[in-house]
SELOSE-591814 format. One record per residue (C-alpha): residue number from 1; residue in three letters; x, y, z. Coordinates in nm, 4 decimals, decimal comma. Layout:
N
+-----+---------+----------+----------+----------+
| num | residuo |        X |        Y |        Z |
+-----+---------+----------+----------+----------+
| NUM |     ALA |        X |        Y |        Z |
...
+-----+---------+----------+----------+----------+
This chain:
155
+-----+---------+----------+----------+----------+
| num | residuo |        X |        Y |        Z |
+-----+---------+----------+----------+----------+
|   1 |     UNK |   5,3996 |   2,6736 |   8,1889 |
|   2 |     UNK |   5,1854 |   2,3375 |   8,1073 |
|   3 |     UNK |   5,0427 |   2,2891 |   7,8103 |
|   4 |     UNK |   4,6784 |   2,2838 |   7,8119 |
|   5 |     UNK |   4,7061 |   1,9142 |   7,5830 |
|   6 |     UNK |   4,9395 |   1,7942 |   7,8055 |
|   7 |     UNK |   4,7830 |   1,5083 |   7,8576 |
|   8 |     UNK |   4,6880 |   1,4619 |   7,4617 |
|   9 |     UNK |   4,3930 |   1,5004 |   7,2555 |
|  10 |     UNK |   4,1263 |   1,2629 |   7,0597 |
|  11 |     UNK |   4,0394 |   1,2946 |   6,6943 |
|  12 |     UNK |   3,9633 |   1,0867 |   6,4260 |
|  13 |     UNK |   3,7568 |   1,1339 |   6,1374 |
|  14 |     UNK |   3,4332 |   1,0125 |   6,0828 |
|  15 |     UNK |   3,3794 |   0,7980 |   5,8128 |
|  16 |     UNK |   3,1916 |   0,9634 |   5,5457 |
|  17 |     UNK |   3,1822 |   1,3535 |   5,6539 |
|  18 |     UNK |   3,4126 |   1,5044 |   5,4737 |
|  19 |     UNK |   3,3033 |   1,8301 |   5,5655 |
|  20 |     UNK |   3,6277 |   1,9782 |   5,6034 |
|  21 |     UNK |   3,6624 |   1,8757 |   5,2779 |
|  22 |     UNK |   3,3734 |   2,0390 |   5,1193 |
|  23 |     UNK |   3,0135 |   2,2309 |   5,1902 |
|  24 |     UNK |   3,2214 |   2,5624 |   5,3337 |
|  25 |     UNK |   3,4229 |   2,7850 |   5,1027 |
|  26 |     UNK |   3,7626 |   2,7729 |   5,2315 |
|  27 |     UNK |   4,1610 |   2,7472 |   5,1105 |
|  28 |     UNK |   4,4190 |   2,4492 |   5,1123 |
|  29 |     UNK |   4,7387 |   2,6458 |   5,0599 |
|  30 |     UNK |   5,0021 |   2,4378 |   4,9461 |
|  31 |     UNK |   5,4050 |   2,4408 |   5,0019 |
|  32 |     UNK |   5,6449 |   2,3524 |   4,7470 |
|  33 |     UNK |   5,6455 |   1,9917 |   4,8701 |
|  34 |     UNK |   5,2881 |   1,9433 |   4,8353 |
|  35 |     UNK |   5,2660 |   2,0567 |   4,4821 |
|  36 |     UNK |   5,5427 |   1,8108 |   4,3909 |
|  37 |     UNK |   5,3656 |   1,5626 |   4,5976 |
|  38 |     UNK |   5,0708 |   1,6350 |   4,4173 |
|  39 |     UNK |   5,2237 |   1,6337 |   4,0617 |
|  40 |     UNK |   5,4076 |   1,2925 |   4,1794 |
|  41 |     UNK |   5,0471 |   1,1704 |   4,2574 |
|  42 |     UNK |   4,8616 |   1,2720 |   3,9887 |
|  43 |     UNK |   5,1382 |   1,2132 |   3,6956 |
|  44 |     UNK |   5,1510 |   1,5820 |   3,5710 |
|  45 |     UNK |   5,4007 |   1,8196 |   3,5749 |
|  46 |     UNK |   5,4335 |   2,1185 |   3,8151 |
|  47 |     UNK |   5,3276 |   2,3691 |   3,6113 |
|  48 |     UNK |   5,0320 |   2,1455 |   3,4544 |
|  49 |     UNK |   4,9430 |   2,0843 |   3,8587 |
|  50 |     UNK |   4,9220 |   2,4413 |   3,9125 |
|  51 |     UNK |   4,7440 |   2,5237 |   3,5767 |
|  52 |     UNK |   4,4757 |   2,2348 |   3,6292 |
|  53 |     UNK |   4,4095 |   2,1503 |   4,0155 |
|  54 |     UNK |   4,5354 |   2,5373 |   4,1729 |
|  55 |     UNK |   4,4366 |   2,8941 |   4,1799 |
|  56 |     UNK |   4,6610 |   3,2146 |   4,2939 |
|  57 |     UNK |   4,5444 |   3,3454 |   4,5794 |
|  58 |     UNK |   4,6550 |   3,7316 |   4,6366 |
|  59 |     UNK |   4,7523 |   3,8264 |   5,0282 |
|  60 |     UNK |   4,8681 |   4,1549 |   5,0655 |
|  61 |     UNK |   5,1887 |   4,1739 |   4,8786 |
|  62 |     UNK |   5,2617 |   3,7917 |   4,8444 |
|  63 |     UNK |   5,0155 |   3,5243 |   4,6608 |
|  64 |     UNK |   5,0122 |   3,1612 |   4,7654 |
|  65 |     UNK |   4,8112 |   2,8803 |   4,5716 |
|  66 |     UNK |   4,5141 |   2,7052 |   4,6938 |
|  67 |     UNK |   4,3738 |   2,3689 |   4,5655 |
|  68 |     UNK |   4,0747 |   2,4660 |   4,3164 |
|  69 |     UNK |   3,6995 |   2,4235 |   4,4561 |
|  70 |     UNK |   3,4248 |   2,2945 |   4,2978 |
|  71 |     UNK |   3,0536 |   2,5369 |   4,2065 |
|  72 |     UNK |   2,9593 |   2,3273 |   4,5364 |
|  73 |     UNK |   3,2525 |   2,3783 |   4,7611 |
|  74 |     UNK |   3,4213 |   2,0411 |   4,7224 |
|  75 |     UNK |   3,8017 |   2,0217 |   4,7308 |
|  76 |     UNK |   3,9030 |   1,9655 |   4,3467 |
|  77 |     UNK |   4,0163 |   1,6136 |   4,4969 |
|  78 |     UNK |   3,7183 |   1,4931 |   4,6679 |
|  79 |     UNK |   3,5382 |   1,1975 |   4,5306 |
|  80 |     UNK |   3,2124 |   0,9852 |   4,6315 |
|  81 |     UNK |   3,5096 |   0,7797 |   4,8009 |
|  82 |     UNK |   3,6688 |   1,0518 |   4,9774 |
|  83 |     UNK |   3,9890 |   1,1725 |   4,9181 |
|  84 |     UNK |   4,1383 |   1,1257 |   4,5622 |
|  85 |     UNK |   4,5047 |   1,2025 |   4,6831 |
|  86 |     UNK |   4,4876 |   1,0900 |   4,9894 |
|  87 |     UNK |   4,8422 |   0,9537 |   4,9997 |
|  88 |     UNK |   4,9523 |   1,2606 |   4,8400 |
|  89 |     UNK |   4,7601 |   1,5063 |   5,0502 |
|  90 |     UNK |   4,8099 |   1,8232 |   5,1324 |
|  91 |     UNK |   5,0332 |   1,8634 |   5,4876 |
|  92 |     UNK |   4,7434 |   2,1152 |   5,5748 |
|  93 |     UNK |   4,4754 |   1,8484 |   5,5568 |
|  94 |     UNK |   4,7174 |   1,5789 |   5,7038 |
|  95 |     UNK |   4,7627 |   1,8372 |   6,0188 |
|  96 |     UNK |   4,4515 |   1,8719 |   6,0780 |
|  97 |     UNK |   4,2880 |   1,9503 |   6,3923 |
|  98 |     UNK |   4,6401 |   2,0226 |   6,4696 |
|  99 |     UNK |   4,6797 |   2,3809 |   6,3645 |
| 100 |     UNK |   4,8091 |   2,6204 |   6,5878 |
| 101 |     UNK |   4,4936 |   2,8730 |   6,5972 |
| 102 |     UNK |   4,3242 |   2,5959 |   6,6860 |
| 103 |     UNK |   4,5497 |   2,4881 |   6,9408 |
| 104 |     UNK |   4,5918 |   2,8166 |   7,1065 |
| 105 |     UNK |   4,3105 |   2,7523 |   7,3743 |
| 106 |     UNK |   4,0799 |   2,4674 |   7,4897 |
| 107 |     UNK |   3,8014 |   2,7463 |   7,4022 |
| 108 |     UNK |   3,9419 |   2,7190 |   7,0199 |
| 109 |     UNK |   3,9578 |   2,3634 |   7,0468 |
| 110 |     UNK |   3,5971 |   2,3171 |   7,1779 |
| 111 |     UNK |   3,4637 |   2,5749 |   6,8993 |
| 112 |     UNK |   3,6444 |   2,3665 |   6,6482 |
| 113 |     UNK |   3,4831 |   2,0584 |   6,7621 |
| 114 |     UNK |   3,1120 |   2,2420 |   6,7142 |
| 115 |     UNK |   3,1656 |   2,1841 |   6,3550 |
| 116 |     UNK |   3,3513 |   1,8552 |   6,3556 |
| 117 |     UNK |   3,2377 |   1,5381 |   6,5065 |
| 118 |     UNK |   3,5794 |   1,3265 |   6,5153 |
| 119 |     UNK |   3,7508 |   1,5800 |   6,7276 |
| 120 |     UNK |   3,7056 |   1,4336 |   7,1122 |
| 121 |     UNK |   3,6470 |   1,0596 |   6,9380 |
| 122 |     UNK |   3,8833 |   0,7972 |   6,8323 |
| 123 |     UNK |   4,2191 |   0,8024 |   6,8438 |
| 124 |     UNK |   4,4528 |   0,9354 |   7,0991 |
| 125 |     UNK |   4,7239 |   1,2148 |   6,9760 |
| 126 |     UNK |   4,9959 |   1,2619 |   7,2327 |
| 127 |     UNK |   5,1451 |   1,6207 |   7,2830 |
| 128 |     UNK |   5,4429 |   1,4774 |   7,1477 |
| 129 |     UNK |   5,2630 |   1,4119 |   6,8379 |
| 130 |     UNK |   5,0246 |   1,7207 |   6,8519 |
| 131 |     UNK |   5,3777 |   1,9195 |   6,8345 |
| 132 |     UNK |   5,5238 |   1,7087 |   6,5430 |
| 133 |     UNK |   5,2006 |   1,8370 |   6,3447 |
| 134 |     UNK |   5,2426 |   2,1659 |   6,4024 |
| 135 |     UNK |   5,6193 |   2,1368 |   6,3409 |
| 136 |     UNK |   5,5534 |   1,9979 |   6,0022 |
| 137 |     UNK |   5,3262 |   2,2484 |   5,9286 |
| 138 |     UNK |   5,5847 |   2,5582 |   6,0629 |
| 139 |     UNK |   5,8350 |   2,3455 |   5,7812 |
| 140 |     UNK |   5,6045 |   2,3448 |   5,4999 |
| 141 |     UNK |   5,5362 |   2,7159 |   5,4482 |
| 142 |     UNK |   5,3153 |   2,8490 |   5,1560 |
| 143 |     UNK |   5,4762 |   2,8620 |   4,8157 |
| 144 |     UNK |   5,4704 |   3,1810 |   4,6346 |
| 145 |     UNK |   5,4371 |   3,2934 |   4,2845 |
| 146 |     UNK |   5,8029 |   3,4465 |   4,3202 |
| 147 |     UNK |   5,9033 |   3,1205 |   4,3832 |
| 148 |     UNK |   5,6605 |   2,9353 |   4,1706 |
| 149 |     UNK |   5,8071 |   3,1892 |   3,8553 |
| 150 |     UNK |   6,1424 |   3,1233 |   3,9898 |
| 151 |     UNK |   6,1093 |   2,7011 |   3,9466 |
| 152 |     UNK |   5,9293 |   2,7120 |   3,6382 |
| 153 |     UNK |   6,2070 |   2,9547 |   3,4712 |
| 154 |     UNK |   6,4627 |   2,6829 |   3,5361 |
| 155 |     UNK |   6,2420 |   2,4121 |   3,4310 |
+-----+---------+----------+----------+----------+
């Protein structure tokens, strides 16, 4: 069967929005990598990168960690500038529009670009890319306290 993006996709983002970044409630769940990334970035430990820039969020029987918001929404990260990690961000904000829900459908895709102007603008993704983004994402799972407990025990 083809894939609907066969032929690629367009997306870039727009200088100064930054709404994915901020103005909805939302979670950046973070894998292993990116909290080492992160901690690499920032110059703090693991465990001080957990304790000052995450929060536990509880699914069901697991809990992942999310990037902390600000009383307004903002990422933790986001500054008048934009990003403040941007070299160290999150593979979930360096995926996106390239999520699988989002990819499931050119009706997802087109509801996804209600809310943000640079997808259908700028730059041209190939599928080929489109699939390395979603493989990335597949390889960077959600870390979980078990395993969060588990590092820091060793540490």
């Amino acid at each position: 069967m083809d894939c609907w993006y066969e032929h690629g996709l367009t997306f870039s983002c727009i200088p100064g929005c930054r709404y994915c970044c901020s103005v909805e409630p939302g979670f950046v769940f973070l894998s292993l990598k990116d909290l080492k990334r992160i901690a690499l970035g920032t110059g703090k430990t693991l465990k001080e990168t957990l304790v000052q820039y995450c929060i536990p969020v509880p699914m069901g029987d697991v809990t992942h960690f999310s990037l902390k918001e600000t009383k307004r929404n903002d990422c933790i990260f986001l500054t008048p500038e934009g990003c403040g990690i941007y070299e160290h961000r999150p593979v979930q904000c360096s995926t996106y529009p390239f999520w699988a829900h989002i990819l499931e459908s050119p009706a997802y895709w087109e509801e996804e670009k209600a809310w943000c102007p640079g997808i259908g603008q700028g730059e041209m993704y190939t599928k080929e890319d489109i699939q390395k983004a979603l493989a990335i994402r597949t390889q960077n799972p959600p870390v979980t306290r078990e395993e969060i407990d588990r590092i820091l025990s060793d540490a």
